[in-house]
LOLUMZA-878894 format. One record per residue: residue in one letter; x, z, y of N, C-alpha, C, O in turn. Coordinates in nm, 2 decimals, decimal comma. Layout:
N
REC  rest      nX      nZ      nY     caX     caZ     caY      cX      cZ      cY      oX      oZ      oY
REC     a       X       Z       Y       X       Z       Y       X       Z       Y       X       Z       Y
...
//
This chain:
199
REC  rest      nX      nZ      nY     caX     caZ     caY      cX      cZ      cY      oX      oZ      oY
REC     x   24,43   28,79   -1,51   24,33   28,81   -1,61   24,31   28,68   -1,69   24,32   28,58   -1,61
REC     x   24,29   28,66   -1,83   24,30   28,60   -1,90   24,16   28,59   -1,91   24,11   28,68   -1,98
REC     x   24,06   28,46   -1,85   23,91   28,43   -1,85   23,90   28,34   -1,95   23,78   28,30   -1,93
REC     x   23,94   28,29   -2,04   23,95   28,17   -2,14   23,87   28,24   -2,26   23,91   28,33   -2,33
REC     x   23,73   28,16   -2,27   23,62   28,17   -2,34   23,73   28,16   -2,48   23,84   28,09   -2,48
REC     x   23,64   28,27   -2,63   23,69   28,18   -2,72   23,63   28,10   -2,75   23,51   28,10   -2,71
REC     x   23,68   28,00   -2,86   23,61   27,93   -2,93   23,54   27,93   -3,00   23,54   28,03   -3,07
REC     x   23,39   27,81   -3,03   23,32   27,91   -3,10   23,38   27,93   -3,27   23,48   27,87   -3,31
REC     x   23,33   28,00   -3,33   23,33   27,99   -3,49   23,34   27,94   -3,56   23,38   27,98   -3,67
REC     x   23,30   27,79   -3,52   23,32   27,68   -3,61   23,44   27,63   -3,58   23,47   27,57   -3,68
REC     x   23,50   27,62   -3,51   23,62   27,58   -3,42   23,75   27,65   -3,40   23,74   27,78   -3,39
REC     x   23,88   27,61   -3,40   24,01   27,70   -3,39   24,04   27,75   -3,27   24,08   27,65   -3,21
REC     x   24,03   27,83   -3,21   24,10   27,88   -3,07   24,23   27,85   -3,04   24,33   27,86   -3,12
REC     x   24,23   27,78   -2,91   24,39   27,82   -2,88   24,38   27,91   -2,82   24,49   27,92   -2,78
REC     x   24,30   28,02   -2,76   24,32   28,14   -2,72   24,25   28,27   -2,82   24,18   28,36   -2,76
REC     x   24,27   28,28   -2,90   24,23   28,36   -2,99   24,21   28,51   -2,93   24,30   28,59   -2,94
REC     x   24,08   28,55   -2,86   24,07   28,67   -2,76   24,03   28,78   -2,86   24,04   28,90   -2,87
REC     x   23,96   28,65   -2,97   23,83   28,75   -3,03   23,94   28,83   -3,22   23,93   28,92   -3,29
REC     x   24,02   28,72   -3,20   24,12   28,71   -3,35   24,25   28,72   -3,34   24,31   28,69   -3,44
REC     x   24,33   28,76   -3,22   24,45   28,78   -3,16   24,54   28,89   -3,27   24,66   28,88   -3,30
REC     x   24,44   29,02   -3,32   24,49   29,10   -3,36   24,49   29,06   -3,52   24,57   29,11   -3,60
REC     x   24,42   28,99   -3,55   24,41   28,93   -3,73   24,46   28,84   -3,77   24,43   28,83   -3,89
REC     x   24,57   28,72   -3,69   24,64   28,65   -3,72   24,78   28,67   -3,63   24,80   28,67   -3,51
REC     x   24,86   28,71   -3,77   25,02   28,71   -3,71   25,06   28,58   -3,62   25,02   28,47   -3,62
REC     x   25,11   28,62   -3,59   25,20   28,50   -3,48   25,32   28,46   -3,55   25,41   28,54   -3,58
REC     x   25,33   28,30   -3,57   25,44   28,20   -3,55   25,59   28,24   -3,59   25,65   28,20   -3,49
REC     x   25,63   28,26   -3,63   25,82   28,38   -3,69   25,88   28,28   -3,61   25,99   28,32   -3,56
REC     x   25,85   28,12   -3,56   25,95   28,07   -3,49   25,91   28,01   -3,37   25,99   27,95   -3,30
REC     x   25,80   28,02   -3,34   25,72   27,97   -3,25   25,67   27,82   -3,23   25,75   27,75   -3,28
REC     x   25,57   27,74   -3,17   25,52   27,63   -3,20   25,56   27,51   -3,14   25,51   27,40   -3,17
REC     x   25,64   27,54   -3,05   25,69   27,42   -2,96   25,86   27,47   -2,91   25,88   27,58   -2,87
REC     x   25,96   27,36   -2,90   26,10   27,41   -2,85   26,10   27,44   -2,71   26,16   27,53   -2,64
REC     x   26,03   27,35   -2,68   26,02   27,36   -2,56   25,91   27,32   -2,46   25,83   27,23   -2,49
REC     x   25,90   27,43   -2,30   25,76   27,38   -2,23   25,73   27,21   -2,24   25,63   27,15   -2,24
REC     x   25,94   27,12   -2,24   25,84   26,98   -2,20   25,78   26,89   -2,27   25,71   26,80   -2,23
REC     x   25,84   26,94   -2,41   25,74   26,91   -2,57   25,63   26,92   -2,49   25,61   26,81   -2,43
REC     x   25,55   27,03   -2,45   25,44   27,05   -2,45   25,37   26,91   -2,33   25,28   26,83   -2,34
REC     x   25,46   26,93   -2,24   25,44   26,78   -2,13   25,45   26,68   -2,16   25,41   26,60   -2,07
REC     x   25,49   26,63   -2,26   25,54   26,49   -2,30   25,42   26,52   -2,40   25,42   26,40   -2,43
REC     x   25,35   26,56   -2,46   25,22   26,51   -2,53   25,09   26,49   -2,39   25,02   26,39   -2,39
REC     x   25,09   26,62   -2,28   24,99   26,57   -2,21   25,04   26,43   -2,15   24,95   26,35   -2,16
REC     x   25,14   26,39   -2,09   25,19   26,27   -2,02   25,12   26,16   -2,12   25,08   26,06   -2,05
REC     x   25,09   26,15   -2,26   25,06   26,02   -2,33   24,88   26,05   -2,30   24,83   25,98   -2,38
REC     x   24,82   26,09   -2,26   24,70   26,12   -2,21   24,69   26,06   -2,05   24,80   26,08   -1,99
REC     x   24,57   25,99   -1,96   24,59   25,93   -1,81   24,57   26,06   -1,75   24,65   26,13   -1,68
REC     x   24,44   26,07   -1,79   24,35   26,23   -1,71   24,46   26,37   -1,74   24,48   26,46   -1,66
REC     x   24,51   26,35   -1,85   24,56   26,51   -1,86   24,73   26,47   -1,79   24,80   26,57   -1,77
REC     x   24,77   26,37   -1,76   24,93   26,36   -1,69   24,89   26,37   -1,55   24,95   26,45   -1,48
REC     x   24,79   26,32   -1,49   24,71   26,33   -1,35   24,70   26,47   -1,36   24,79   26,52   -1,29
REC     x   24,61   26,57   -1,43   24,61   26,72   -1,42   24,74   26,77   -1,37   24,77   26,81   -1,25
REC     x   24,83   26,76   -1,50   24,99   26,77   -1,50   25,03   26,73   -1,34   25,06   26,81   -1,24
REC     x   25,03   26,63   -1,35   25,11   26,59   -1,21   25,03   26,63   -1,09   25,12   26,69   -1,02
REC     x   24,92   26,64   -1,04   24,86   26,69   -0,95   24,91   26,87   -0,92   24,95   26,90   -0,81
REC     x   24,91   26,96   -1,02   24,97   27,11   -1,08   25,10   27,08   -1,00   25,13   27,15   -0,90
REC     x   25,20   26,97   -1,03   25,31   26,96   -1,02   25,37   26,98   -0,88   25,46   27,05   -0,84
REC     x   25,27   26,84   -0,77   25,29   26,84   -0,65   25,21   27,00   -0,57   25,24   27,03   -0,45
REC     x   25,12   27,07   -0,64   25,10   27,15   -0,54   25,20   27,28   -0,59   25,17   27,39   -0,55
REC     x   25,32   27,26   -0,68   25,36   27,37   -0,67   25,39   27,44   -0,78   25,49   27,52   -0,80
REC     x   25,28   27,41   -0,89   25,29   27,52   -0,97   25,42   27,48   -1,10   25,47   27,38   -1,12
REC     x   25,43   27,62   -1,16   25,53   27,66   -1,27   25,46   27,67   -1,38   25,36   27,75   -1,40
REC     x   25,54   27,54   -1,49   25,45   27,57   -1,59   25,58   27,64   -1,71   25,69   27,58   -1,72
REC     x   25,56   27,73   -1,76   25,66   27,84   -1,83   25,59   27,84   -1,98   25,47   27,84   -2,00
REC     x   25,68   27,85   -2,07   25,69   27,91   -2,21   25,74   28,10   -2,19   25,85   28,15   -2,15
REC     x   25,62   28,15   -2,23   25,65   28,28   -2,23   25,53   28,34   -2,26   25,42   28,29   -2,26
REC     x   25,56   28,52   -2,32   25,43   28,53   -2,42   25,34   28,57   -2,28   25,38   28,61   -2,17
REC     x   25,22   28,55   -2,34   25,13   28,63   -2,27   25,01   28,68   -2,33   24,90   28,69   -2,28
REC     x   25,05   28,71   -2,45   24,97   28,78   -2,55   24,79   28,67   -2,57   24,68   28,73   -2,54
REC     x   24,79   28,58   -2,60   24,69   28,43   -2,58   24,81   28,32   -2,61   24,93   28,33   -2,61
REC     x   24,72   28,21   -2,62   24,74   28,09   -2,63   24,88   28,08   -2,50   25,00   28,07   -2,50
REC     x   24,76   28,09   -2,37   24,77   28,08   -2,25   24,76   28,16   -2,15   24,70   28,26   -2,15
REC     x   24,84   28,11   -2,03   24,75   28,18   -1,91   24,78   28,14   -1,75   24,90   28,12   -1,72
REC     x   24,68   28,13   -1,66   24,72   28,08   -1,53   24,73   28,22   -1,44   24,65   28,31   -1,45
REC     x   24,83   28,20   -1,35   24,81   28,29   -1,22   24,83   28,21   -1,14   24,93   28,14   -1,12
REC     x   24,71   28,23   -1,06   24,64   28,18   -0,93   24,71   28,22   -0,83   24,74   28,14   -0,73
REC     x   24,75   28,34   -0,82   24,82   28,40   -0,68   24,97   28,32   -0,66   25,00   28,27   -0,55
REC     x   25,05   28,34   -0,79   25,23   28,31   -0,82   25,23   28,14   -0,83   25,33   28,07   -0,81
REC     x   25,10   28,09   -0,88   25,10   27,95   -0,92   25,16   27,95   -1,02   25,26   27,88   -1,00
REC     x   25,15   27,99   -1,15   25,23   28,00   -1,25   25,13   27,99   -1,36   25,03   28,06   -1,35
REC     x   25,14   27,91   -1,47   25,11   27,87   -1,65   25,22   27,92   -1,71   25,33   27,92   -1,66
REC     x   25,19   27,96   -1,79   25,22   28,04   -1,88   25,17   28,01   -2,03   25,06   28,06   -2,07
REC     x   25,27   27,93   -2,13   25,23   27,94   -2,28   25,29   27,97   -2,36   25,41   27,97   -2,36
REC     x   25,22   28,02   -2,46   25,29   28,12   -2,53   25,33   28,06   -2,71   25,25   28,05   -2,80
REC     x   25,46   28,03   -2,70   25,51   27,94   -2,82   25,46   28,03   -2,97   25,43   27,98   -3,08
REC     x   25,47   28,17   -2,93   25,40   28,30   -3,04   25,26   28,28   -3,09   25,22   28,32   -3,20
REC     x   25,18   28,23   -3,01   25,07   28,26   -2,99   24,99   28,14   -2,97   24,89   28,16   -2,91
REC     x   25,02   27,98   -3,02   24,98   27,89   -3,02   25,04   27,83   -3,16   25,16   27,84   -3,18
REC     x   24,95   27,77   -3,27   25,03   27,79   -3,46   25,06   27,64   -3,43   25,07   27,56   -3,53
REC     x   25,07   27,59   -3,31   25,12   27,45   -3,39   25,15   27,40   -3,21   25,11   27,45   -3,11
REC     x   25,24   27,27   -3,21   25,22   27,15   -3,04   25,11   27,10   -3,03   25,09   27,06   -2,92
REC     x   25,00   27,09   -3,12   24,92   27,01   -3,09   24,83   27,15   -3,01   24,78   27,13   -2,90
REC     x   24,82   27,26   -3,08   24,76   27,37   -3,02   24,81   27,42   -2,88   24,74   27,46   -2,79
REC     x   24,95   27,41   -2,89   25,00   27,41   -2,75   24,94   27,36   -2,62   24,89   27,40   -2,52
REC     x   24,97   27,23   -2,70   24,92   27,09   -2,56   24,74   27,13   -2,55   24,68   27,11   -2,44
REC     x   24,69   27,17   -2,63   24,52   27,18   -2,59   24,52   27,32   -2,50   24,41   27,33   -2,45
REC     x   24,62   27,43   -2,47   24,64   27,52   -2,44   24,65   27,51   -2,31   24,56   27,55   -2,23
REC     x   24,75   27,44   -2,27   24,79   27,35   -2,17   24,68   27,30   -2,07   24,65   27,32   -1,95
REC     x   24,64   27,22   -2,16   24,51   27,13   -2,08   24,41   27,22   -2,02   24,34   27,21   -1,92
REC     x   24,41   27,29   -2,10   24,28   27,42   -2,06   24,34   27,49   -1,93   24,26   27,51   -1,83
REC     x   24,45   27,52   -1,91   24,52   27,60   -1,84   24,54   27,51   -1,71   24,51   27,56   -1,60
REC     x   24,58   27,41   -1,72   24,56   27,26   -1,62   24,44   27,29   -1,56   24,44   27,30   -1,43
REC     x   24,33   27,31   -1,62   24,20   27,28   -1,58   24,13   27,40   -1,47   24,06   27,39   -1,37
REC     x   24,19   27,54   -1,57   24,18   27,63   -1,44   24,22   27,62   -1,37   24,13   27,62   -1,29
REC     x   24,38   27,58   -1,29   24,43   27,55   -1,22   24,33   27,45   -1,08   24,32   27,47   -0,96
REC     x   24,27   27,35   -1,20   24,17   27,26   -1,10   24,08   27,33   -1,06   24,01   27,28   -0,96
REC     x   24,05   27,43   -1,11   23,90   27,47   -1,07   23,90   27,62   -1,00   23,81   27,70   -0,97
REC     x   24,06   27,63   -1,00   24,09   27,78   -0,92   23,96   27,81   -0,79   23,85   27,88   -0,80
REC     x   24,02   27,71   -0,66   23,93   27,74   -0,58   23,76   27,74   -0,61   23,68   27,78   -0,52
REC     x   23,74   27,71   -0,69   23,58   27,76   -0,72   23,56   27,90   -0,79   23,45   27,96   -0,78
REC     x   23,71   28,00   -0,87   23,71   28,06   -0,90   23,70   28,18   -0,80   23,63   28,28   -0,80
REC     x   23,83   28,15   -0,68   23,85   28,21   -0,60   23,75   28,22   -0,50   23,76   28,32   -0,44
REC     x   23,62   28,13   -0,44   23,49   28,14   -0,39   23,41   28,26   -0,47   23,34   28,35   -0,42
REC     x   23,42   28,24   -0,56   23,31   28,36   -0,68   23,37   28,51   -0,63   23,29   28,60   -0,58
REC     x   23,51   28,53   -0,64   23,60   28,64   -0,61   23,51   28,70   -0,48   23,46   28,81   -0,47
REC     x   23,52   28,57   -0,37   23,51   28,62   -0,23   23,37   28,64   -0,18   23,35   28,72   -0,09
REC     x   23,26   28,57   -0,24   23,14   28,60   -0,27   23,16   28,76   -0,27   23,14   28,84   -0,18
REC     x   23,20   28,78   -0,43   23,12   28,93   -0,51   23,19   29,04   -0,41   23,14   29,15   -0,39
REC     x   23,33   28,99   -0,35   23,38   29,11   -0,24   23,28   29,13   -0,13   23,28   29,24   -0,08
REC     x   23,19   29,03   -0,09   23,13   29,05    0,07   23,00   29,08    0,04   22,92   29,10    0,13
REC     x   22,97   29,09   -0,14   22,86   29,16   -0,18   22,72   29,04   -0,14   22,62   29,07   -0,08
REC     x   22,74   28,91   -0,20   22,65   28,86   -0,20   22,60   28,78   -0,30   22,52   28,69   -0,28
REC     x   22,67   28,81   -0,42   22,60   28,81   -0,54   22,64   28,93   -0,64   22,74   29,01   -0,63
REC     x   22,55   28,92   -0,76   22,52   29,11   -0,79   22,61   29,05   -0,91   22,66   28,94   -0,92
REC     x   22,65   29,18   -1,03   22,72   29,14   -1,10   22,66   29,05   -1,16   22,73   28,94   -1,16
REC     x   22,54   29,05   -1,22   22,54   28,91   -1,32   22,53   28,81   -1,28   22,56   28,72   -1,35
REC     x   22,49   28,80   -1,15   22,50   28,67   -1,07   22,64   28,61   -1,07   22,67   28,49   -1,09
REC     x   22,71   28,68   -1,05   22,89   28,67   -1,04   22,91   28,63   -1,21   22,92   28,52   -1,24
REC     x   22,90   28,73   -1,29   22,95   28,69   -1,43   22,90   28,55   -1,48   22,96   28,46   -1,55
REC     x   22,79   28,56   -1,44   22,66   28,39   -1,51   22,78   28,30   -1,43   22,83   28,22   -1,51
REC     x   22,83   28,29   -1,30   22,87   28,18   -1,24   23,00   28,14   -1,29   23,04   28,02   -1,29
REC     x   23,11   28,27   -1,34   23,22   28,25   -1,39   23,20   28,18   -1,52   23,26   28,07   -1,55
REC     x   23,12   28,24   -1,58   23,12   28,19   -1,71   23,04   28,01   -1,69   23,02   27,93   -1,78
REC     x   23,02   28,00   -1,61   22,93   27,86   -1,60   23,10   27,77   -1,55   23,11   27,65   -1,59
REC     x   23,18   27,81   -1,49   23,30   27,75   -1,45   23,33   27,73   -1,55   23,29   27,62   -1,60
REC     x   23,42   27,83   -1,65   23,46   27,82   -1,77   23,41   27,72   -1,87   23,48   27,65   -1,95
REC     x   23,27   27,71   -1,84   23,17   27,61   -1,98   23,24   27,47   -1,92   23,27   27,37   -1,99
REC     x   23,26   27,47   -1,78   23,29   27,32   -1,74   23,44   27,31   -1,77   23,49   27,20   -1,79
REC     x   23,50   27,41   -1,76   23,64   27,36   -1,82   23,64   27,31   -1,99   23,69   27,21   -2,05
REC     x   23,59   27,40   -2,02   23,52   27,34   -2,19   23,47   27,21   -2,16   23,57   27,14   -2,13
REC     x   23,38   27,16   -2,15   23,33   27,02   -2,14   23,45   26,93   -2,06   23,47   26,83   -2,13
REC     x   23,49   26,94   -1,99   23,64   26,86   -1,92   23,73   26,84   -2,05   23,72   26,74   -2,12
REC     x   23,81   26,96   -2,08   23,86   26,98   -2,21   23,82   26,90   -2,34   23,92   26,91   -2,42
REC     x   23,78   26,88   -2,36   23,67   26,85   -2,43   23,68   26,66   -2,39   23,73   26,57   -2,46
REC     x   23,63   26,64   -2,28   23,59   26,48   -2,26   23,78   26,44   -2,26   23,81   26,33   -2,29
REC     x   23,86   26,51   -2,23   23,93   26,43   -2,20   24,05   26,45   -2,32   24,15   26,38   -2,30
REC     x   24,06   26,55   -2,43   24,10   26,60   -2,58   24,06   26,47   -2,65   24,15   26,41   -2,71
REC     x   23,92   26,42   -2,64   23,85   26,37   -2,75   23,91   26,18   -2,68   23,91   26,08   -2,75
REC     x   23,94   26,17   -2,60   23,94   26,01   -2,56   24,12   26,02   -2,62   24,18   25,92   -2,67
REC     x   24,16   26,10   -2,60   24,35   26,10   -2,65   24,34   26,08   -2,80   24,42   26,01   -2,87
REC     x   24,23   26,16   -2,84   24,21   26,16   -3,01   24,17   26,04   -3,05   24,22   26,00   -3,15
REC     x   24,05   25,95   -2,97   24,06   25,83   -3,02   24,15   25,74   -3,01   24,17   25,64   -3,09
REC     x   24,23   25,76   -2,88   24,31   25,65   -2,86   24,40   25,67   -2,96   24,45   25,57   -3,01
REC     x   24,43   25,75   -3,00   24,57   25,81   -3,11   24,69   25,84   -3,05   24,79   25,78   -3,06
REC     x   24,66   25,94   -2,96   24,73   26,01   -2,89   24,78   26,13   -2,92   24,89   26,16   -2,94
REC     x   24,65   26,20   -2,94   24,63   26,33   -2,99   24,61   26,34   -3,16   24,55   26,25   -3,23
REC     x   24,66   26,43   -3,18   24,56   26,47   -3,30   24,45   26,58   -3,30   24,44   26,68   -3,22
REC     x   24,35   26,54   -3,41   24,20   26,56   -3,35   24,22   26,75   -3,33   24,16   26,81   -3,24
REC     x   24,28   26,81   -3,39   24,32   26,92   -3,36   24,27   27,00   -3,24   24,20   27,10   -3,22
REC     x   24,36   26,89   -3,15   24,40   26,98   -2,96   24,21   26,94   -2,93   24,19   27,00   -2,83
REC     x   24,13   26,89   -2,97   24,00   26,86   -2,93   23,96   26,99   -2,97   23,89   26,98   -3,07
REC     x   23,97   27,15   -2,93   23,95   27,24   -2,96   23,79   27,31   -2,94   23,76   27,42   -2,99
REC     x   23,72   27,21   -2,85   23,58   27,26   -2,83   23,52   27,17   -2,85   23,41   27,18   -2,79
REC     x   23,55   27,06   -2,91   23,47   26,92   -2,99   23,37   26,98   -3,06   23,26   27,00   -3,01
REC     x   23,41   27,03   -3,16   23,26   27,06   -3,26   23,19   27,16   -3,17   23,08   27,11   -3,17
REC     x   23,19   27,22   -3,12   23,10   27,32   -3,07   23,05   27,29   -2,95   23,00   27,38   -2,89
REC     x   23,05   27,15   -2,89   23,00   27,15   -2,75   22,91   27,05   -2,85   22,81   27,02   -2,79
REC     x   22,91   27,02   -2,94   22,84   26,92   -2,99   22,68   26,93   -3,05   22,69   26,97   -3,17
REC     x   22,54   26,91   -3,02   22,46   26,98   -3,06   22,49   26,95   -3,19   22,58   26,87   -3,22
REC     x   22,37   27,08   -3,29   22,32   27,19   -3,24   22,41   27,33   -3,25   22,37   27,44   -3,29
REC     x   22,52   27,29   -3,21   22,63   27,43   -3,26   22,65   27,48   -3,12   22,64   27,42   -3,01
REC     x   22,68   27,59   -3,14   22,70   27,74   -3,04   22,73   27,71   -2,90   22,70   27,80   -2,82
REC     x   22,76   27,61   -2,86   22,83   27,59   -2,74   22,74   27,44   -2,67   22,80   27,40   -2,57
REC     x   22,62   27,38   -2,72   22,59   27,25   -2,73   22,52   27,28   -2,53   22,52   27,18   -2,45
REC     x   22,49   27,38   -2,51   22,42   27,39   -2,40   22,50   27,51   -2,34   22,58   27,58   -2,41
REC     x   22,48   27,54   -2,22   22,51   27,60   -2,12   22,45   27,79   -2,12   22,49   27,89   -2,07
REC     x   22,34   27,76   -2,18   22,25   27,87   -2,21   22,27   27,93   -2,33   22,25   28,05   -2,34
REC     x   22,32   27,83   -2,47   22,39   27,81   -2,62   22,48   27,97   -2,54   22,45   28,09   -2,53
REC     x   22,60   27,89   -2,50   22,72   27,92   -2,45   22,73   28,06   -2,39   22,80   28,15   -2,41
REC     x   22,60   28,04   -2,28   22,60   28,22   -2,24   22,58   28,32   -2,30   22,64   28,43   -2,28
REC     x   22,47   28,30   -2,42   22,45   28,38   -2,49   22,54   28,46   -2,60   22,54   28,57   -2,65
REC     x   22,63   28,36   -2,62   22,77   28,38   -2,71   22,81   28,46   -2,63   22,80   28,58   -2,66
REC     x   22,88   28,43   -2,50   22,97   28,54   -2,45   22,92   28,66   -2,39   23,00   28,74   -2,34
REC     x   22,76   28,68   -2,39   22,69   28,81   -2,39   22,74   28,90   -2,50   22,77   29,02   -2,48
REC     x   22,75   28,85   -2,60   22,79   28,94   -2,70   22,86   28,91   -2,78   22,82   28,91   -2,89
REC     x   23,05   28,86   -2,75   23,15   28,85   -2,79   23,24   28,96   -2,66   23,36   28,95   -2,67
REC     x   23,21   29,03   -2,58   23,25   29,08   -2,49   23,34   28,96   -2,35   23,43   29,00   -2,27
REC     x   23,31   28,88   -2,38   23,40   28,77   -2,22   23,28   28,78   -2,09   23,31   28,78   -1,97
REC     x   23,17   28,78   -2,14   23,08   28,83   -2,01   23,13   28,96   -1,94   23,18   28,95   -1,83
REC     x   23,11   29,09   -2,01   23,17   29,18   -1,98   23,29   29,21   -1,92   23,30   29,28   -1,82
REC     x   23,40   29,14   -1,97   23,51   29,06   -1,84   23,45   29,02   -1,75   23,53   29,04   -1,66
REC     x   23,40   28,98   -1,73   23,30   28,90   -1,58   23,27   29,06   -1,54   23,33   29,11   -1,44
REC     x   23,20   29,13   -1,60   23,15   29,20   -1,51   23,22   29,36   -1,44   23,18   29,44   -1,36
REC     x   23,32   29,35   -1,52   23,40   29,44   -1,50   23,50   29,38   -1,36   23,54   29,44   -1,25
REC     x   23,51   29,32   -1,39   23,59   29,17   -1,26   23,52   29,21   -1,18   23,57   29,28   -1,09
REC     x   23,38   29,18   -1,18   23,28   29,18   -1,07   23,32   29,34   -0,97   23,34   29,37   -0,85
REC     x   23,31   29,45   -1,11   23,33   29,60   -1,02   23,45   29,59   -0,97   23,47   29,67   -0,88
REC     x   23,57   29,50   -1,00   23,69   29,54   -0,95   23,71   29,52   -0,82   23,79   29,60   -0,75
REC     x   23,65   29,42   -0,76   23,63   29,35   -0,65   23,54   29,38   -0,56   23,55   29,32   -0,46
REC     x   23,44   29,48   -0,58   23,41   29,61   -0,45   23,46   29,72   -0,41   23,54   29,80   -0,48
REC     x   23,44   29,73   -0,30   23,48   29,78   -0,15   23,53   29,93   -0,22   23,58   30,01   -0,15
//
């Protein structure tokens, strides 16, 4: 499952959940290659540490569609980006980073999982907590996009949840942020998650 909040409104998605079907995709795709995409995080400390940490436990990072920006599996250890479905490298590499970041924060994903199976929190309790993981991959994303951007690393572009984490726009708070994905349907992913994972 593809849990990757969109962006807000003011801001470009690299996972376009909400606009996937209203912008054609790329005729040649956005990057030649996955290590284009590595060789922009590598000029970054925090995002080559992401990168290289992914690296030693294993995982596969792949150019391939997956109908989004991005996508991680937790089980196969496998990233997944999608050259179709990202309009530019610099969109890539922020795709990337996001996707890194799940990766870091799998095991807190996979506690939520094991929680809602043993039935000891209810769905919204489960949905509120996923989507509060996600908000911190945003804010990570986010602190470590925007320090590449100044260094002139990045272009300000890959800073894809800059404006909106920023008060007073959509994403500035935690509670901002919930309310958005109450009614963009990504909660609802939460809670459909939640039923899948009873007995």
């Amino acid at each position: 499952m593809d849990d990757r909040p969109p962006a807000p409104a003011e801001v470009s998605s690299t996972d376009p959940i909400a606009t996937a079907a209203l912008a054609p995709a790329p005729a040649q795709g956005s990057f030649q290659s996955i290590d284009e995409v590595k060789t922009q995080l590598n000029k970054n400390p925090d995002a080559k540490a992401l990168l290289d940490a992914a690296s030693r436990d294993g995982v596969q990072i792949l150019s391939a569609d997956t109908r989004t920006g991005g996508k991680f599996d937790p089980v196969n250890k496998i990233i997944r980006i999608d050259p179709n479905r990202t309009t530019d490298l610099n969109d890539a590499t922020s795709a990337l980073l996001y996707e890194l970041l799940r990766y870091k924060y799998s095991k807190d994903q996979l506690n939520l999982d094991k929680q809602a199976k043993a039935g000891t929190l209810t769905a919204d309790q489960y949905a509120t907590e996923c989507e509060r993981i996600s908000y911190e991959y945003m804010q990570e994303h986010h602190a470590i996009a925007a320090k590449a951007v100044q260094a002139g690393n990045w272009a300000a572009s890959t800073d894809t949840y800059g404006r909106g984490l920023t008060p007073p726009r959509s994403y500035s708070t935690f509670d901002k942020y919930l309310a958005v994905q109450k009614t963009n349907g990504h909660y609802q992913n939460f809670l459909n998650r939640w039923q899948s994972l009873q007995p």
